[in-house]
N, C-alpha and C positions, 0 to 999 in steps of 0.2 A: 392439594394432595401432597406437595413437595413439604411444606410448614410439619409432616408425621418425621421427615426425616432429619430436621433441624435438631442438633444437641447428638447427633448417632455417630459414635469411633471408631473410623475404620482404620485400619492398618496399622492399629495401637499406637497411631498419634496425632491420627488427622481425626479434627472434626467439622462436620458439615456445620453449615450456619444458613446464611440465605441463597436460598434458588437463585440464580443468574439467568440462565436461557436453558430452551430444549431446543435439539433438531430432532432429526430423523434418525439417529444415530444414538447419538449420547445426549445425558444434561450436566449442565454445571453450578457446581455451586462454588460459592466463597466459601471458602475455609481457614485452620487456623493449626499449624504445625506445632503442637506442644510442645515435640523436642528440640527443632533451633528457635520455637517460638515467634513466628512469622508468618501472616497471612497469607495464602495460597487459593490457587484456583485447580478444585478437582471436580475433573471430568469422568462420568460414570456411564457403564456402558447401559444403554436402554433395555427393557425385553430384556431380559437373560434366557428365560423361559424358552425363549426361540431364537435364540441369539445363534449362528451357524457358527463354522470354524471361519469363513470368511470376514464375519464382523471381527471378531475377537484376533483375529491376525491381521486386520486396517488398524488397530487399536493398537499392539504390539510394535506396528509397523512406524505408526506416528511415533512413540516412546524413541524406539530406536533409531531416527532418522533424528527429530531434534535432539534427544540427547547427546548425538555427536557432534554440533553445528553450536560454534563459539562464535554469538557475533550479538551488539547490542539491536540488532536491528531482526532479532528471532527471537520468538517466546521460549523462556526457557522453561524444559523439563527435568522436574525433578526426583521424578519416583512412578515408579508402575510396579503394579501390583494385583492381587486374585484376593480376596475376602468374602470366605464364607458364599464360594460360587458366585461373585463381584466382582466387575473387574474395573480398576482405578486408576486415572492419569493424573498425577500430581504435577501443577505447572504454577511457573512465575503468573501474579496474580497482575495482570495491569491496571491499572488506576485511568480509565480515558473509553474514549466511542471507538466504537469501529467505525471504518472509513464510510461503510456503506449509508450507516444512520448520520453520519455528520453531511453526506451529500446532500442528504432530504431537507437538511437546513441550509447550507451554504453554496450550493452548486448555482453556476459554475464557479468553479474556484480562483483566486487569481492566480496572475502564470506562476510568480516566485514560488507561493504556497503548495500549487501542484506541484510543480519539477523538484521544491523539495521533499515532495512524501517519495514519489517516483525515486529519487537518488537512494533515498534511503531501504526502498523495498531492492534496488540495484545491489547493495551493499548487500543485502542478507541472501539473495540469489547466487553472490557472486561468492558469498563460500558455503551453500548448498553448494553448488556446481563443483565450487572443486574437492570436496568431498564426492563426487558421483551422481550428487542425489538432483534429481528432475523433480520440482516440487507438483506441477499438472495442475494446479487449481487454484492460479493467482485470482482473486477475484476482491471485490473493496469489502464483502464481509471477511474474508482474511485477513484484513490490513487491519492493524489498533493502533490510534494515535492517544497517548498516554499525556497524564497531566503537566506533560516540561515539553512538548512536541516533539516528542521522538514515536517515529514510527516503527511500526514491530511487523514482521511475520508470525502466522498462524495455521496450524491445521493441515502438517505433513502426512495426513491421515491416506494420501492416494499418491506419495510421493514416489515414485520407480525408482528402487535402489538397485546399483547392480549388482550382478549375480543372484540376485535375490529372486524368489521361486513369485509370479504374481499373484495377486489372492483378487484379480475378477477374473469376471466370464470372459471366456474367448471371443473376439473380435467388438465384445464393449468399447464403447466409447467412456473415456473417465475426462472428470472436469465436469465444468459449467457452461452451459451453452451460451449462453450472453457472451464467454470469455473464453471460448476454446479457439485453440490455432488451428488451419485450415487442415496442417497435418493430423490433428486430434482427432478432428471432425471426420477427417478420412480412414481413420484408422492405422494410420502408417506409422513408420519407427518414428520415435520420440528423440531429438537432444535436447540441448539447452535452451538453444535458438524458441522452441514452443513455448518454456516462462516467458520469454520476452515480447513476447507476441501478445500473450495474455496482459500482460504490465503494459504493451503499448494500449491495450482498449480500455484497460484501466484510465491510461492519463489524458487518452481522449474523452473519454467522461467528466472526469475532472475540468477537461480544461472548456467543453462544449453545455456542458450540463442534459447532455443526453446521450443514450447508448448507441455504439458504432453500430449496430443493427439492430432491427426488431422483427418478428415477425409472429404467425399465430401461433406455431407449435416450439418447442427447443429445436426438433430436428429444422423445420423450417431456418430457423436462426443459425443451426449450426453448419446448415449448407452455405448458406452466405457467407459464412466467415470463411469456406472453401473457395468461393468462386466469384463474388461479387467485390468491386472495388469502394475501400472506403471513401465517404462522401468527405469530403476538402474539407479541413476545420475553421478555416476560415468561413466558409459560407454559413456557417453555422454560430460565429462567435468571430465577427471580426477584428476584435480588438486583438485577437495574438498572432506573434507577428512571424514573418514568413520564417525563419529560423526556429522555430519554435514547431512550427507543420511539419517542417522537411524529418523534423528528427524523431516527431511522432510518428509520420507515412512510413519512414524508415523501419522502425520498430515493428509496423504493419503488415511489411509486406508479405507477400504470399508465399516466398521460396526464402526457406528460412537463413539459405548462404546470404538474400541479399539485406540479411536486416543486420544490427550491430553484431561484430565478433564475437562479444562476452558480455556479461554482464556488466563488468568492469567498462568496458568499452563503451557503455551505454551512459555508465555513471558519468565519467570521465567527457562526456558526451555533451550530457545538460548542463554540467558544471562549465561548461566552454561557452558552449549558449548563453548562459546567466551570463558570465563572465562581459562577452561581445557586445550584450546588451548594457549591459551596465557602464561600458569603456565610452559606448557611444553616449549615452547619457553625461557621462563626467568632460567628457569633447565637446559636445552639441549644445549643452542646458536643454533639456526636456521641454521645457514649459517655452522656449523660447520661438520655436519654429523656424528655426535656423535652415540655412538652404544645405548644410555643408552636410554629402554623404557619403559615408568611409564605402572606400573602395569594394567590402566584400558584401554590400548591401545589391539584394538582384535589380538587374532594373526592372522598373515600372512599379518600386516601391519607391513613394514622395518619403521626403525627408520628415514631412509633419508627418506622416502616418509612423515612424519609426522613432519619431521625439514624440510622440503620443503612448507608442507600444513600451519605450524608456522609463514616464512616467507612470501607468500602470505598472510597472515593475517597481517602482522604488517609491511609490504613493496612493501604496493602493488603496481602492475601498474595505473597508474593513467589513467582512459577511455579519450573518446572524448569530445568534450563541449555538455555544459549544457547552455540552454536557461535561463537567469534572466527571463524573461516571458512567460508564456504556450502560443504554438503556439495554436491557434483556427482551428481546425478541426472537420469534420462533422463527423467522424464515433467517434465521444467518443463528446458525447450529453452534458456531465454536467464538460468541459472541460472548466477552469476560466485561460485566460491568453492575450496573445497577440502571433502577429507574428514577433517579434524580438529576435533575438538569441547573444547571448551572444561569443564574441570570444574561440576560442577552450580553455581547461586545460593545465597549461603547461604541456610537458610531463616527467619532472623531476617529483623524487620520491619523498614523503616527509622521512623526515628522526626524529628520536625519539623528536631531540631537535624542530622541527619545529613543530610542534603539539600545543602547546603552543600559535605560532604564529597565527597557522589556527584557532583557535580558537576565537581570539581575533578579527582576521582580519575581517571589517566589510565589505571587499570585495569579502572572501572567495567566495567559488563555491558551491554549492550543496552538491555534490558530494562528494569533499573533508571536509566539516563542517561532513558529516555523518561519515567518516570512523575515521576524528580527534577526534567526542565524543564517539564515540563505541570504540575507541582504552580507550582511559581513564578512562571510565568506567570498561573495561573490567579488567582493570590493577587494577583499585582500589581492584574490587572485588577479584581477582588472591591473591591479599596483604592480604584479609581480609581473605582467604579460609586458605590460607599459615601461616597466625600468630593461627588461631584458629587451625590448627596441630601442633603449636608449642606449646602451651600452652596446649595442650590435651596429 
């Protein structure tokens, strides 16, 4: 049905090409800006016919929230607009999966690769926030990882701006039940603290390969996320290591004073993590099973368990493939890609001196561009933690 509106002009410069995804909401298509002459992704409101002033003011609502938010780590907007009783959201077009379809192939993910999509959804949170704006609906179909591994924000569409008049029903719950904060779920005032809550059940997904709750109904699920204690991620995925749990539980908890400050706080957070991890690795040798263990390791963590936890960090297994373009699927609505998938990753390890390579490589995978910059980074900063105790 979508193939009738391929080759149609809206807004005397966009044209429609190939369908992308539908939700419940809108559909998207790939598109093509005549005027700066550049691919774009427009989103069109579904139903018009029955479309209320509420849809069409979640739609305005999205426009206006991302278009204010500068950050490489948010999808950008570039036009809203009404045609011919149509309403249109013109956005940066991503070239990559969303997070949620890339799970279904690679979950659980390794640590590095998780905590760096996590930093980077941190980074786009962390100037939502200080702009005002409470995004409310972190979830891994929001997340896009693009063809160079950079992760994006998506789908401001339920964002709470303030002063701004709300466009749901009274005492609704908004969000996603698999990923709402306990305060969501209960209906109570909103801060910042509630994205981050949602981001923590995000990166315990990632890093478990299954959802911090389940149950039969959404309500079922979202009472749990009110009142029940997440199950320990190590029981579930022993390989990550005790620093890596405390900062996800953190994330977790239930009173949102006691999870990270800001989002910033949270980035600055796993970047330390990385960082610790990696310092021990460069002190211990990984592979070596050395008995020697830095003082901020808890007890009753062996030193091979944490020269084990090192080397998954800096050798890892390399997952399944990764699609160059998001397949388009109905259950994740604000989903920018195609249905072409990319041949699998090889399954050879990268090794220290190849990193370099992955870097530069303009063929690289996803995948492997994320785990190649979080390695680097991590190491810079290892260097800079390590000279600034030398000099101290």
């Amino acid at each position: 049905m979508w193939t009738t509106l391929e080759g149609v002009m809206v807004g005397g410069r966009y044209e429609l090409s190939a369908h992308l995804a539908s939700g419940g909401m809108a559909t998207i298509f790939r598109g093509w800006d005549h005027r700066l002459r550049r691919p774009v992704a427009i989103k069109m409101l579904q139903e018009l016919d029955s479309a209320d002033a509420r849809d069409v003011e979640r739609f305005r609502r999205e426009a206006r929230a991302a278009a204010a938010l500068a950050s490489p780590h948010i999808v950008e907007v570039y036009d809203f607009f009404a045609d011919e009783g149509c309403y249109y959201l013109v956005m940066e077009l991503v070239e990559g999966v969303d997070l949620k379809h890339y799970l279904k192939q690679h979950s659980p993910l390794p640590v590095p690769e998780a905590l760096a999509i996590a930093a980077q959804i941190c980074l786009a949170l962390d100037e939502s926030h200080a702009q005002g704006f409470i995004h409310r609906d972190i979830k891994p179909q929001n997340i896009l990882l693009d063809s160079s591994g950079t992760a994006k924000l998506a789908d401001f569409g339920i964002v709470q701006i303030p002063g701004a008049r709300q466009c749901t029903s009274g005492g609704m719950v908004m969000g996603t039940a698999d990923y709402v904060s306990p305060e969501q779920a209960q209906g109570l005032p909103l801060t910042p603290a509630t994205d981050l809550y949602s981001l923590g059940v995000v990166l315990y997904e990632m890093l478990t390969g299954v959802p911090l709750f389940t149950g039969r109904t959404p309500v079922a699920v979202a009472m749990r996320h009110a009142s029940a204690p997440p199950p320990p991620l190590r029981k579930r995925n022993p390989a990550i290591p005790p620093s890596v749990e405390r900062l996800v539980l953190r994330a977790l908890a239930k009173d949102p004073l006691h999870r990270h400050p800001s989002a910033r706080a949270m980035a600055d957070a796993i970047a330390h993590v990385l960082a610790d991890l990696v310092a021990f690795q460069a002190t211990t040798g990984a592979a070596t099973g050395t008995d020697a263990v830095p003082a901020n390791i808890p007890a009753g963590a062996s030193a091979q368990a944490w020269a084990d936890a090192a080397t998954l960090l800096l050798d890892p297994p390399m997952p399944g493939g990764a699609s160059a373009e998001a397949d388009a699927h109905a259950d994740a609505p604000d989903l920018q890609g195609e249905d072409d998938a990319d041949p699998a990753f090889q399954s050879e390890r990268p090794h220290a001196l190849q990193i370099g390579a992955l870097l530069l490589d303009p063929d690289a995978s996803p995948g492997l561009r994320l785990i190649a910059t979080t390695l680097v980074a991590a190491v810079l900063l290892a260097a800079v933690v390590f000279l600034h105790m030398m000099v101290g």
